[in-house]
C-alpha angles and dihedrals in degrees: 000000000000112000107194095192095104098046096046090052090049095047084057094045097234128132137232091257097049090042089049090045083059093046086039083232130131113267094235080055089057100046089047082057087051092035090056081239099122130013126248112236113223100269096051092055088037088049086046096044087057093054095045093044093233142089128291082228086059089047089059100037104248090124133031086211108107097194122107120241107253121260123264120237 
């Protein structure tokens, strides 16, 4: 699986601790997401699809589309 976080955090030119600050998340906790480590429970992507303006299937990999979905009613 290709998980996109990294490279959407590079391509903004942020780092783990200030995307961790966002999530209000430790930034090792963070890294382990990166890493595969660890896996990122719903929120955490949802929360992360908002702020990348994108889908959480495009965050995993599972769709080369970056738009978001667009929202329900």
């Amino acid at each position: 699986m290709k998980f996109r976080i990294r490279d959407l955090r590079e391509d903004k030119d942020l780092t783990q601790k200030e995307i961790a600050d966002i999530l209000h998340i430790h930034q090792t906790t963070y890294s382990d997401y990166e890493l595969e480590n660890l896996n990122v429970p719903i929120t955490v992507l949802s929360q992360l699809a908002d702020f990348y303006e994108t889908s959480i299937d495009y965050l995993v990999g599972r769709t080369d589309t970056k738009e978001p979905y667009p929202k329900g009613k």
